[in-house]
C-alpha positions as CSV (number, residue, x, y, z in Angstrom):
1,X,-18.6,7.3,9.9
2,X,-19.4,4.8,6.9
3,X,-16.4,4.5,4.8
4,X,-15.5,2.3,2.1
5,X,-11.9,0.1,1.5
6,X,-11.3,-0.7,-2.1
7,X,-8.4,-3.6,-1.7
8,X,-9.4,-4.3,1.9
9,X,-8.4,-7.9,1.6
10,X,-5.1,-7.0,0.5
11,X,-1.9,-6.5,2.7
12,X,-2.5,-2.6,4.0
13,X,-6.1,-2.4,3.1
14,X,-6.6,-5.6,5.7
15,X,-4.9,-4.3,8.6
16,X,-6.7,-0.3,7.6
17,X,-9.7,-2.3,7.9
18,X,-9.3,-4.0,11.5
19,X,-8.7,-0.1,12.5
20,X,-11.3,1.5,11.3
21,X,-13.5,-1.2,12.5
22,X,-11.8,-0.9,16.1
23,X,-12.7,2.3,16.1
24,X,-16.3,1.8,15.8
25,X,-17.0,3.1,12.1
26,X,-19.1,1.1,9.6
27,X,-17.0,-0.2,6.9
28,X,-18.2,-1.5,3.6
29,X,-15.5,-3.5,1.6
30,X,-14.7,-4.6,-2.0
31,X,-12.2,-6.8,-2.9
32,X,-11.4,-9.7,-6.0
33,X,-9.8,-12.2,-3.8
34,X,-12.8,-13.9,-2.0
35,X,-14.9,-16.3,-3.8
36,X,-18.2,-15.5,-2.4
37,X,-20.1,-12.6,-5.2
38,X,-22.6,-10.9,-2.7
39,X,-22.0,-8.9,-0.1
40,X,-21.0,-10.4,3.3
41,X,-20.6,-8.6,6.5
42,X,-20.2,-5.7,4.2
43,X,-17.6,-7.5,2.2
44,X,-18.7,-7.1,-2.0
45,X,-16.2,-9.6,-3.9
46,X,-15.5,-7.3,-7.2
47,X,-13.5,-6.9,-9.5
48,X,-13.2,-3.1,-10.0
49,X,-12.9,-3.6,-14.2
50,X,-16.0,-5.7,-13.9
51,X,-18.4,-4.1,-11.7
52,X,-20.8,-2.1,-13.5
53,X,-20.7,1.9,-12.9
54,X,-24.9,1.4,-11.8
55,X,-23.9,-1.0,-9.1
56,X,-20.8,1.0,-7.7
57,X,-23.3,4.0,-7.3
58,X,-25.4,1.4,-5.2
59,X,-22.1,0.5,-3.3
60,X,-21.0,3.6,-2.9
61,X,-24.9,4.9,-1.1
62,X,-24.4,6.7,2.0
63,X,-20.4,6.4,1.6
64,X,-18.9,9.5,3.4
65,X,-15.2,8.5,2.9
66,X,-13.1,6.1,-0.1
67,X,-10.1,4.7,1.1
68,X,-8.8,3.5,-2.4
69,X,-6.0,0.8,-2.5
70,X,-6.4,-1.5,-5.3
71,X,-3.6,-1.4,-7.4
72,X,-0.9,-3.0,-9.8
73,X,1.5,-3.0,-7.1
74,X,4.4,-4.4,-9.6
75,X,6.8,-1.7,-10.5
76,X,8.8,-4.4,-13.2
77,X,5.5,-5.6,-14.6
78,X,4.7,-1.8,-15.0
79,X,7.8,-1.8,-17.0
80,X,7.4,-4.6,-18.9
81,X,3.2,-3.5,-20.0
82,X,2.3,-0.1,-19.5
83,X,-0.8,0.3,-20.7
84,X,-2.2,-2.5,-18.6
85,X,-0.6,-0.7,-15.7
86,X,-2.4,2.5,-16.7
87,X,-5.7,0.5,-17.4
88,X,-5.4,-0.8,-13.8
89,X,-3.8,1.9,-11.8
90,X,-5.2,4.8,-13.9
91,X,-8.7,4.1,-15.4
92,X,-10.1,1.9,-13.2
93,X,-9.1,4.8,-10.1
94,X,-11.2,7.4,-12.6
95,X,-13.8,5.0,-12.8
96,X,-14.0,5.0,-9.2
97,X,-13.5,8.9,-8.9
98,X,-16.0,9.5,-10.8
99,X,-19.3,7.2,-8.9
100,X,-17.8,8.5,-5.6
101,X,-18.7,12.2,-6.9
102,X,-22.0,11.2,-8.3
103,X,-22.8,9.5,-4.8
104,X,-22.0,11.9,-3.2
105,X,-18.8,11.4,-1.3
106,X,-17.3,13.9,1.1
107,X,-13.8,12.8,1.0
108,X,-11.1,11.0,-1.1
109,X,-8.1,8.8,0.3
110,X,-5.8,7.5,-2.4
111,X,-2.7,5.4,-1.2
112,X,0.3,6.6,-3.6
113,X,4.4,5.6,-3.3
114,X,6.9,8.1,-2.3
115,X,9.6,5.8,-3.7
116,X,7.9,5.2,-7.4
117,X,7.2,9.1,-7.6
118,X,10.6,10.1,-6.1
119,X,9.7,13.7,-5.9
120,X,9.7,14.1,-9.6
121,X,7.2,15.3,-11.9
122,X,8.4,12.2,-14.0
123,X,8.9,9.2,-12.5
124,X,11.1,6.5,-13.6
125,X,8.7,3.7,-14.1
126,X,4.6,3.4,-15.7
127,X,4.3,2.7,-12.1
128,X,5.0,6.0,-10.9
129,X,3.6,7.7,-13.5
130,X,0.2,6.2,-12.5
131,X,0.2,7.3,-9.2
132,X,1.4,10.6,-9.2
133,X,-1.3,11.1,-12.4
134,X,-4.0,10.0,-10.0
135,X,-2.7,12.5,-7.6
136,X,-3.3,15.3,-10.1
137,X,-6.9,14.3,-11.1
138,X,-7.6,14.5,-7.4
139,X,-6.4,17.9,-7.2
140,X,-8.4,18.7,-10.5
141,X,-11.6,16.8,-8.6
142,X,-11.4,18.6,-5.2
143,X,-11.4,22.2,-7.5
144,X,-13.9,21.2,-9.0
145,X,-16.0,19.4,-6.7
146,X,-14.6,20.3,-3.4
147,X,-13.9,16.6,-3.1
148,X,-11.7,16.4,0.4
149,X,-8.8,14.8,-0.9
150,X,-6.2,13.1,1.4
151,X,-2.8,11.2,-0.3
152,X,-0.6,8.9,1.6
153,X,2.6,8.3,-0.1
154,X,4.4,5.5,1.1
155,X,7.6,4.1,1.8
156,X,8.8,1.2,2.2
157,X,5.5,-0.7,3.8
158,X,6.3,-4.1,5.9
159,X,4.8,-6.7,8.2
160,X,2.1,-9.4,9.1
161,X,0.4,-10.8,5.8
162,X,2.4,-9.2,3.2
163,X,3.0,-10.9,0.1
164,X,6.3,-9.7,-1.9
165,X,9.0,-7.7,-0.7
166,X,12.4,-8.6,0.4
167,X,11.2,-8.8,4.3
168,X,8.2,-11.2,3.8
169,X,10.3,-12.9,0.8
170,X,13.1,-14.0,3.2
171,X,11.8,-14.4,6.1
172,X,9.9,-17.7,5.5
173,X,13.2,-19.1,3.7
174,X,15.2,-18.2,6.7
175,X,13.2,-19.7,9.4
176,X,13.5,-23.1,7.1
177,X,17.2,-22.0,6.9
178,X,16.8,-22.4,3.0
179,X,19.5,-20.3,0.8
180,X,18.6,-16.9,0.0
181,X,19.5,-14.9,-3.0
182,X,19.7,-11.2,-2.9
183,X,19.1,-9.1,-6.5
184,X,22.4,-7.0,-6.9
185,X,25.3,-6.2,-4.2
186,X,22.6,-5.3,-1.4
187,X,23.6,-1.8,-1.2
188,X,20.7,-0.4,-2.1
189,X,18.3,1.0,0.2
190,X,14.8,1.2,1.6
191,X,13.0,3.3,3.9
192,X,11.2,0.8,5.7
193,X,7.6,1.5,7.7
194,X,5.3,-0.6,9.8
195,X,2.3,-1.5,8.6
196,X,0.3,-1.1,11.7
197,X,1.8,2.5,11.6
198,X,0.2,2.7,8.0
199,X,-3.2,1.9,9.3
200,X,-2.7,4.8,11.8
201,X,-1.9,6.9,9.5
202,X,-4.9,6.1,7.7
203,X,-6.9,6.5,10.8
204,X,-6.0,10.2,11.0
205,X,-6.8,10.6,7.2
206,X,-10.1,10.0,8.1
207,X,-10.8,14.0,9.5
208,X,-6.7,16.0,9.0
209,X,-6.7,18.6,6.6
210,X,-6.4,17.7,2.5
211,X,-3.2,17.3,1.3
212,X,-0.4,15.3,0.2
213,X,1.2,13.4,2.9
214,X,4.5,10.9,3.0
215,X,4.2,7.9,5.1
216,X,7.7,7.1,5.8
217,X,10.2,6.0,8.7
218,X,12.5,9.0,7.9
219,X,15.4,6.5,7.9
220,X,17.2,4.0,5.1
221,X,18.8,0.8,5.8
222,X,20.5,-1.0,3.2
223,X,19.0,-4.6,2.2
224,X,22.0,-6.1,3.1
225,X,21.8,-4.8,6.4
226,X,18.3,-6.1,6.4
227,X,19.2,-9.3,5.7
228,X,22.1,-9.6,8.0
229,X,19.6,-8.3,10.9
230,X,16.5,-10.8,9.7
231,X,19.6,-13.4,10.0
232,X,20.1,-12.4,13.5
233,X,16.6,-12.3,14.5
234,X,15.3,-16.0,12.7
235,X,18.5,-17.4,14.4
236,X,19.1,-18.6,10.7
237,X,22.1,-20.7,9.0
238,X,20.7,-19.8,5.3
239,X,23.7,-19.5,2.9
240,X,23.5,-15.7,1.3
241,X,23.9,-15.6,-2.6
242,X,24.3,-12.1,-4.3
243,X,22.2,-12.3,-8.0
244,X,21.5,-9.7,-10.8
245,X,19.5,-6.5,-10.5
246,X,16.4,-6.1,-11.6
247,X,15.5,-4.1,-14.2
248,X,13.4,-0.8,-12.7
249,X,14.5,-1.5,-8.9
250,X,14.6,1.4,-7.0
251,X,18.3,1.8,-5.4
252,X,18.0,4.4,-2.8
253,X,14.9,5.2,-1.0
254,X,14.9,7.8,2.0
255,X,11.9,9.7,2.4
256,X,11.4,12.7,4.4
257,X,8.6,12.2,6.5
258,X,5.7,14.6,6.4
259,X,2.2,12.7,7.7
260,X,-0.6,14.1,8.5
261,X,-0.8,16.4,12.0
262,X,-0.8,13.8,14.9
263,X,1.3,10.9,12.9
264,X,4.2,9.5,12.8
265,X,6.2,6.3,12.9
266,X,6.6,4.8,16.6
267,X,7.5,1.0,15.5
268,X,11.4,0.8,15.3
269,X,12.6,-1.7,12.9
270,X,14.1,-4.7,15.5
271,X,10.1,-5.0,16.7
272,X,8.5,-4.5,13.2
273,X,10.6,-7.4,12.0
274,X,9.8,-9.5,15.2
275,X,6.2,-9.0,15.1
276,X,6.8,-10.0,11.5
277,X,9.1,-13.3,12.1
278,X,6.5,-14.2,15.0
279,X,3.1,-13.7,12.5
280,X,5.3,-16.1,9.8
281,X,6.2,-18.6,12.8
282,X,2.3,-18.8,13.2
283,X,1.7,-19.1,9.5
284,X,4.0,-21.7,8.3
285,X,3.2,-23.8,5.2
């Protein structure tokens, strides 16, 4: 199956990648953060506000699946400028739509947030908002184009490579036994999924029936509880420092889980955080 990964160099989108490779389909890639401008082992270095609509449609040639995850993953920064959280998050994902209808695409996979949209028909942050608006064009698009449309809202996504987050925040503090701060009194709450279990999921989106799906552990722990276990498992002696909320955090998150026929999470926490420590012990800098 050829497919195409729109953010394949980022945190998900990279380990999505190594699956669908693994499992012998062809796999064309675009992604801003590689300096090289033509394409490479099917790797196109783009920008998706710069490319022009003429050379997606060349991109996009023979593409029976999108797997779209570029995105302004910043919920404060969606706070603090919505409309350049809906020109990234909202146009730029029509501007996509659109070519991959024009090419020709048989099927649509769009990876939301089950914490930003909460269930609501009005989420709480620009953030949100974005993503569950995406959802409902993809509804309009697979009416009226019978565009197969698959979304995967997430929880609480962790592990090797990621880049923000408390998890991969702390960790690389904690195995220098550096002081750690945590924003508020720690009580509030994420429902924490592997990323490797992501990919799966994303697998299976490949060929399950269209639909909204929520990519989740089922389960909350509270960052404090986090922390105290990431303590345990680094071996640390970091001081612990309680600081102010941030503005537009999400307090409680506790998703049901409802993934696609065939998924669902099989990492437990204790090994997704010591495949994470070990990937960070190998990664130092």
């Amino acid at each position: 199956m050829k497919t195409l990964i729109v953010g394949s160099a980022g945190f998900i989108g990279s380990h999505i990648y190594e699956k669908y490779k693994a499992a012998g389909h062809e796999v064309i890639r675009i992604d801003r953060k590689h300096e090289h401008h033509s394409p490479k082992d099917g790797l196109y270095s783009l920008d998706l506000g710069l490319v022009t609509y003429s050379n997606l449609l060349q991109i996009l040639k023979g593409v029976e699946v999108v797997n779209h995850l570029a995105a302004q993953i910043d919920v404060r920064e969606s706070i603090r400028s919505p409309s350049q959280d809906a020109h990234q998050n909202i146009m730029l994902s029509l501007k996509l739509l659109e070519a991959s209808i024009e090419a020709g695409v048989k099927r649509f996979i769009f990876s939301s947030s089950g914490g930003a949209i909460d269930n609501s028909e009005f989420p709480t942050s620009p953030y949100g908002i974005a993503k569950l608006t995406i959802e409902k064009y993809l509804n309009f698009y697979q009416k009226q184009h019978n565009l197969e449309t698959v979304v995967l809202r997430y929880s609480n996504v962790y592990g090797p490579r990621q880049r923000d987050g408390v998890i991969s925040l702390f960790i690389p503090k904690l195995l220098k036994n550096q002081p750690i701060t945590i924003n508020g009194d720690g009580s509030q709450t994420r429902d924490f999924v592997f990323v490797k279990d992501v990919a799966e999921a994303n697998n299976i989106a490949l060929t399950c029936q269209s639909g909204i799906y929520t990519i989740s552990s089922g389960s909350s722990i509270s960052i404090k509880e986090t922390t105290e276990q990431l303590i345990k498992l680094c071996s640390s002696t970091s001081e612990v420092t309680y600081g102010i909320s941030q503005k537009g955090e999400i307090l409680e998150s506790n998703l049901q889980s409802s993934g696609p026929k065939g998924w669902e999470a099989t990492t437990s926490l204790e090994d997704g955080l010591k495949q994470t420590i070990e990937y960070y012990k190998q990664n130092r800098s």
